[in-house]
TIFIBA-42708 format. One record per residue: residue in one letter; z, x, y of N, C-alpha, C in turn; chain. Coordinates in steps of 0.02 Angstrom, whole numbers. Atoms other than C-alpha are relative to their C-alpha. Example, Ala and Ser with C-alpha at 12.3 -4.5 7.8 and 13.67 -1.06 7.14 Angstrom:
2
+-------+--------+--------+--------+--------+--------+--------+--------+--------+--------+-------+
| lokol |     nw |     nu |     nv |    caw |    cau |    cav |     cw |     cu |     cv | kolnu |
+-------+--------+--------+--------+--------+--------+--------+--------+--------+--------+-------+
|     a |      0 |     45 |    -59 |    390 |    615 |   -225 |      0 |     45 |     60 |     A |
|     s |     -3 |    -42 |    -59 |    357 |    684 |    -53 |     37 |    -39 |     55 |     A |
+-------+--------+--------+--------+--------+--------+--------+--------+--------+--------+-------+
***
This chain:
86
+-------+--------+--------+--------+--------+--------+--------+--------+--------+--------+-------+
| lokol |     nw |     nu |     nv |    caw |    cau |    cav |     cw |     cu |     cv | kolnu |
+-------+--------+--------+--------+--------+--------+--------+--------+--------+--------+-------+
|     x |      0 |    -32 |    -65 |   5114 |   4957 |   3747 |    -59 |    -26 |     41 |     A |
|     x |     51 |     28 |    -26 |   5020 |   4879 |   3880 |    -63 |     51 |     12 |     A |
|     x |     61 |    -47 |    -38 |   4854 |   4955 |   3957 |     11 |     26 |     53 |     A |
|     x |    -46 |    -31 |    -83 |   4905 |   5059 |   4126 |    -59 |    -43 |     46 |     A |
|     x |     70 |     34 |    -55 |   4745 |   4973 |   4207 |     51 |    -68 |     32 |     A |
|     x |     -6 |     77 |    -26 |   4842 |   4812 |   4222 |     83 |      2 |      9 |     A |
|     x |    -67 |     24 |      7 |   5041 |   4871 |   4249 |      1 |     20 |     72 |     A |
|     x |    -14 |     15 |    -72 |   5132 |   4871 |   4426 |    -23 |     76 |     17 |     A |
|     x |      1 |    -64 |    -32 |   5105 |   5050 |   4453 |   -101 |     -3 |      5 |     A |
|     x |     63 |    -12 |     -2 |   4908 |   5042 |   4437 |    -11 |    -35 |     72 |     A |
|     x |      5 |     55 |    -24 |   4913 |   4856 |   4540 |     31 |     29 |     92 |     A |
|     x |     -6 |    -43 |    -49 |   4999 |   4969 |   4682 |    -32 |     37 |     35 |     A |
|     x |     57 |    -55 |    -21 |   4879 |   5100 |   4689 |    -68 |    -38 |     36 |     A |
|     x |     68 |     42 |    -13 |   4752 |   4961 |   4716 |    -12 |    -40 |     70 |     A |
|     x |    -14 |     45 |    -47 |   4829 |   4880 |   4803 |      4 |     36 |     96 |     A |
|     x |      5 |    -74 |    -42 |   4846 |   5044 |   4936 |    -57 |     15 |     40 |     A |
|     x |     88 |    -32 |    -24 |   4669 |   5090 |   4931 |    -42 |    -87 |     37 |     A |
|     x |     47 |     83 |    -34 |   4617 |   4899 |   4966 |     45 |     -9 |     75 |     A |
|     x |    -25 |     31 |    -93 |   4733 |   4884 |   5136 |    -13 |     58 |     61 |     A |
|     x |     22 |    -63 |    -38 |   4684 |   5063 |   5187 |    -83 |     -3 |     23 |     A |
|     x |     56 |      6 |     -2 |   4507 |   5020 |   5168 |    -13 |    -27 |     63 |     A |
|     x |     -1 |     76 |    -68 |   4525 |   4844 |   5298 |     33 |     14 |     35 |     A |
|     x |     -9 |    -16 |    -64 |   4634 |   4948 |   5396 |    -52 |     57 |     41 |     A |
|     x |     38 |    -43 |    -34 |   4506 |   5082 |   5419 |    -79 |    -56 |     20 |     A |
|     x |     72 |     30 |     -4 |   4371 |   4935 |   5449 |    -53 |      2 |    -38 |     A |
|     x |     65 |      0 |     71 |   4260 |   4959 |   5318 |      8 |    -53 |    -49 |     A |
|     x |     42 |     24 |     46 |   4159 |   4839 |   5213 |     22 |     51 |   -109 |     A |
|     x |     14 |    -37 |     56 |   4169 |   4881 |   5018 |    -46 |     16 |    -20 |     A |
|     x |     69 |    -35 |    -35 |   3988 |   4930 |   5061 |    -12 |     52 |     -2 |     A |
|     x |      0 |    -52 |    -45 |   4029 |   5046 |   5169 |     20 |     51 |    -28 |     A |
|     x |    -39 |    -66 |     36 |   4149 |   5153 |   5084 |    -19 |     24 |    -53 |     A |
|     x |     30 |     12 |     62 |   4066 |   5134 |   4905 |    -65 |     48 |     30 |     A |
|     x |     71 |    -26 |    -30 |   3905 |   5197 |   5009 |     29 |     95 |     16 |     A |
|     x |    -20 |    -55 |    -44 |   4014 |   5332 |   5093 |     19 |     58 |    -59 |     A |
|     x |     -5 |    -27 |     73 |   4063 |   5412 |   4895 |    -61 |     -6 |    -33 |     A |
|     x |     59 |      3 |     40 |   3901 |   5390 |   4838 |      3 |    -43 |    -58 |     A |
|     x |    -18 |     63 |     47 |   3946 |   5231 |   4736 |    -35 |    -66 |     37 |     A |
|     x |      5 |     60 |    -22 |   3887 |   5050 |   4747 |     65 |    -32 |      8 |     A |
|     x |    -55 |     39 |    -28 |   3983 |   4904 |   4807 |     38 |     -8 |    -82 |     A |
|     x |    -23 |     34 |     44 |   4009 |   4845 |   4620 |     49 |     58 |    -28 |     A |
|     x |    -43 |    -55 |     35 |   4094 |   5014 |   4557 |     81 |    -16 |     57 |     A |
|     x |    -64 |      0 |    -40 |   4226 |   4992 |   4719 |     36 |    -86 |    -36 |     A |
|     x |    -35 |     52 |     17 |   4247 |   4800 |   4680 |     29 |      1 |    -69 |     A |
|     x |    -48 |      3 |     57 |   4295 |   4844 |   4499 |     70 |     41 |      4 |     A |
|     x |    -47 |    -38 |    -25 |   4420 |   4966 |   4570 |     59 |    -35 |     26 |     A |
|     x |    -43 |     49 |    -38 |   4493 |   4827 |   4682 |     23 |    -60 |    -53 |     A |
|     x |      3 |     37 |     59 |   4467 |   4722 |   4550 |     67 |     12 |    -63 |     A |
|     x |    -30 |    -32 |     51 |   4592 |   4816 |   4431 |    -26 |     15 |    -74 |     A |
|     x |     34 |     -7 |     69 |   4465 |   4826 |   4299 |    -23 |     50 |     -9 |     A |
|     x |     37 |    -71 |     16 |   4411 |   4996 |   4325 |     74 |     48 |     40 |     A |
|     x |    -56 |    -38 |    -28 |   4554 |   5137 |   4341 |    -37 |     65 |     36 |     A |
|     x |     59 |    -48 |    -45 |   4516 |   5259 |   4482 |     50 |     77 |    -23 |     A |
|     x |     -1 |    -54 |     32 |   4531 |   5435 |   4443 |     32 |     56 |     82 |     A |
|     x |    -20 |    -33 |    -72 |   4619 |   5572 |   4563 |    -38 |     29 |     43 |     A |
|     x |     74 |    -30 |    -33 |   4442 |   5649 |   4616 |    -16 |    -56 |     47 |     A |
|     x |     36 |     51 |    -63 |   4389 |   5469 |   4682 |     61 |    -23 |     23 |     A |
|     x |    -53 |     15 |    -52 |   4560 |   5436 |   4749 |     -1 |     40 |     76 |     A |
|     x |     -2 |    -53 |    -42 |   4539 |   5606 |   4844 |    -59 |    -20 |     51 |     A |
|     x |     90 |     27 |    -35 |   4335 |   5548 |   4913 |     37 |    -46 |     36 |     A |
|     x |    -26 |     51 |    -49 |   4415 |   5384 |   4966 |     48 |      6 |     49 |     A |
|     x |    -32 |    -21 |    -70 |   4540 |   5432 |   5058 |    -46 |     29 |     55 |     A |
|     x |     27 |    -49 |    -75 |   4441 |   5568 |   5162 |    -69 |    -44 |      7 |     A |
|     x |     56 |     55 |     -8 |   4294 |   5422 |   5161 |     17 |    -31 |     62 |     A |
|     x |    -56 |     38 |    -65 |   4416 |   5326 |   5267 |     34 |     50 |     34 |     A |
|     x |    -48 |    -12 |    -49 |   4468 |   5454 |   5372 |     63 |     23 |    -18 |     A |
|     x |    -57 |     -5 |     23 |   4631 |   5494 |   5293 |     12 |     54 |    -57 |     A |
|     x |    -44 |    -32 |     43 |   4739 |   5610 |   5212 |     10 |    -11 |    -74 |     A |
|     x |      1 |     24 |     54 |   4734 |   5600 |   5046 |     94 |      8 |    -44 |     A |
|     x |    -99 |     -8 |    -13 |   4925 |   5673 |   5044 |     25 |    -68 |     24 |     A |
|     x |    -33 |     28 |    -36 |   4986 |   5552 |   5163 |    -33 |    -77 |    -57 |     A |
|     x |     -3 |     55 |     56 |   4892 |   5402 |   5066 |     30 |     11 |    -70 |     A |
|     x |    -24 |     -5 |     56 |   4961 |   5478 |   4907 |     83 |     -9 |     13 |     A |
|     x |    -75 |     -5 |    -29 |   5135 |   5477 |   4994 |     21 |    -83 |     19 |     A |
|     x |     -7 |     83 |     -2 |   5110 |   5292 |   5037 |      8 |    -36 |    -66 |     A |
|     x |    -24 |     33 |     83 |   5096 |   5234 |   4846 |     43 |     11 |    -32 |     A |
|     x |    -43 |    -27 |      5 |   5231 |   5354 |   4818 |     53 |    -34 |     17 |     A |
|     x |    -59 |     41 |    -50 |   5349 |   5244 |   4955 |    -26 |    -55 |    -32 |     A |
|     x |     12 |     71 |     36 |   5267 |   5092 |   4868 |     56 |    -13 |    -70 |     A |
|     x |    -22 |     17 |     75 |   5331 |   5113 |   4699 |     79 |     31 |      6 |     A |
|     x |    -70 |      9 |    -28 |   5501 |   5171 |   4770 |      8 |     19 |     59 |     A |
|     x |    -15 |     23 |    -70 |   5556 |   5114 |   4914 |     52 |     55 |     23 |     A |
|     x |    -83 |    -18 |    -16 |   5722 |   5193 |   4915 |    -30 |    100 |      7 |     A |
|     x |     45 |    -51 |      4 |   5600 |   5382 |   4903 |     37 |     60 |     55 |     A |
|     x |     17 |    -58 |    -80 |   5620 |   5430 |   5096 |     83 |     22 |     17 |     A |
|     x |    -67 |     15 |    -15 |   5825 |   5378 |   5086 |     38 |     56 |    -38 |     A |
|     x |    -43 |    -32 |     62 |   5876 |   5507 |   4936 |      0 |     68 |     16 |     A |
+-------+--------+--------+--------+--------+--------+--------+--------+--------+--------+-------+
***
């Protein structure tokens, strides 16, 4: 059984928080700064080498401005598409 760190459903989530980030303009700096984290804890995040936890899913979102619902509702429509249609 693989590791969940490295299957499509993690690679999603990552993938989520990394286009939400560059759409809210922020640096991995910035946001990392804005949770009380360095840059290197976010880049392992982006990275897929570190799995993020629903506490720092929740920070990041409202870091950026955002809903943590509505971003959780986006990875949701990620991993099925067909979600909004059923």
């Amino acid at each position: 059984m693989p590791k969940t760190i490295f299957t499509g459903t993690n690679l999603v989530v990552v993938q989520t928080i990394k286009e939400a980030r560059l759409q809210s303009g922020l640096k991995q700096t910035d946001l990392a700064a804005k949770v009380g984290k360095d840059q290197s804890w976010l880049s392992l995040i982006e990275g897929s080498q570190r799995r993020l936890d629903v506490v720092e899913f929740i920070n990041l979102a409202e870091a950026m401005g955002l809903s943590p619902e509505d971003l959780f509702a986006d990875v949701l429509s990620r991993l099925n598409p067909n979600r909004d249609k059923e």
